[in-house]
N, C-alpha and C positions, 0 to 999 in steps of 0.2 A: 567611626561614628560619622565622621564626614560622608563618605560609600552609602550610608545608609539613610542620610538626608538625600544625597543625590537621587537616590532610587524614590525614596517617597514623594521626591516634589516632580519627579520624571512621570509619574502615573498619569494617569488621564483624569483620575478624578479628583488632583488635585489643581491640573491646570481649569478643568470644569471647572469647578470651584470659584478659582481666581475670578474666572471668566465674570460669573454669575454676582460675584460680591460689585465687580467694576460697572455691571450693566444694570444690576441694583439702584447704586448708589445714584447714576444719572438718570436712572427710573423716578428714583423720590427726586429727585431735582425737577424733574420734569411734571411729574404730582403737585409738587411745592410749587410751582409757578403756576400750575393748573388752578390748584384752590387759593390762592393769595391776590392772583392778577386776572382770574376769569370768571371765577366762580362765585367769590364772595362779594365782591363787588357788586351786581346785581341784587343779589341776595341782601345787604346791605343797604341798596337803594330801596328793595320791596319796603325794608324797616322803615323808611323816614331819615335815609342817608347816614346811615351810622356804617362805620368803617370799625370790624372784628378787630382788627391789628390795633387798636388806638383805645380797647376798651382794658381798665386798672382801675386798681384803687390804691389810693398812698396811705400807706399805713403808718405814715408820721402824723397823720392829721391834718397837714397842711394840703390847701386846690393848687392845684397846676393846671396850665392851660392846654400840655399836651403830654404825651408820653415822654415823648422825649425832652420836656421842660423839667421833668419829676426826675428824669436819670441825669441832666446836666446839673441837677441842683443834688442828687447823691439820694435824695428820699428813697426808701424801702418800697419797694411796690407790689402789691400781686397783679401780676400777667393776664389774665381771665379770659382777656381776646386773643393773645399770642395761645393761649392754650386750647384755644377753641379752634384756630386752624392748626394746630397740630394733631390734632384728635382727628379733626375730617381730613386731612391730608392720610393718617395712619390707616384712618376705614376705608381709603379710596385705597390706598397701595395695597391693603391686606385683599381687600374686594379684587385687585387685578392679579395679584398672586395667586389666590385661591382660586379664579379661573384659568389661569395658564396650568398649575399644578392640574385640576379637574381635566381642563383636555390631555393633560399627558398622560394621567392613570388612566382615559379612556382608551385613548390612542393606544399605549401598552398592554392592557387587558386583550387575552387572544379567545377567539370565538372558542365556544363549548366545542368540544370533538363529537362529535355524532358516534350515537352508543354503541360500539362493536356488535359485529355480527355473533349470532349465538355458536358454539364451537361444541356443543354436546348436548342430545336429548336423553328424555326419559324412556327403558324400554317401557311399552305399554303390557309386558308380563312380569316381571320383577322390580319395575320401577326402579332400577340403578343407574347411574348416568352412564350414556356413552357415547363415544363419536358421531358428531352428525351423519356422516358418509355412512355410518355401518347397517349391515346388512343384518347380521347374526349376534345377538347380547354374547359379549362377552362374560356374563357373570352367569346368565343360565342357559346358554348356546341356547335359547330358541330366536325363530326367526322375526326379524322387527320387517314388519312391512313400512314404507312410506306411507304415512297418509296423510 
């Protein structure tokens, strides 16, 4: 059993793999910083200075003066703004995935083959196929001229 994990994690398309889950991972990190500390911010200011990350509602009923005044005090919250940049972080990450993916299936797609040369005609007395080169129908020996 051990021989035969060796062999599987030995492949190539498991080291890929690895590869791809590690370079992922600092991808959305990278995403995650994009839409938290560049994106929204702006976007935020367009509002009338409202900051995504800091919009909740406390479902004890009780106001708090911040998000994080609501979790030091233990109140139940819903997220709305934390969910709101996770939503546009996932459309931004799935949007650069699905063009990286897009270029590779192009890239791998191989041109159409150009249609092979014909390898047998019609005689023009018995209509049977036969060798382009031939001179004489093999099915009713008369002679096929070139034309």
């Amino acid at each position: 059993m051990l021989r035969e994990f060796k062999e599987f994690a030995a492949r190539g398309n498991v080291v890929d793999m690895a590869i791809g889950v590690i370079l992922g991972g600092a991808f959305g990190k990278i995403v995650s910083s994009f839409v938290g500390d560049i994106l929204m911010p702006p976007i935020g200011l367009l509002l009338g200075g409202l900051d995504f990350s800091s919009l909740y509602v406390s479902l004890s009923g009780e106001t708090f003066a911040s998000l994080a005044k609501a979790k030091e005090a233990g109140a139940p919250t819903l997220n709305y703004g934390l969910f709101l940049n996770a939503v546009i972080d996932f459309l931004l990450v799935a949007s650069a995935v699905f063009m990286v993916a897009k270029g590779i299936n192009s890239a791998r797609r191989q041109p159409a083959a150009p249609p092979a040369a014909p390898t047998t005609k019609d005689c023009p007395l018995c209509l049977s196929a036969i060798p382009i080169k031939a001179t004489r129908c093999a099915h009713c020996t008369g002679d096929v001229v070139a034309r």
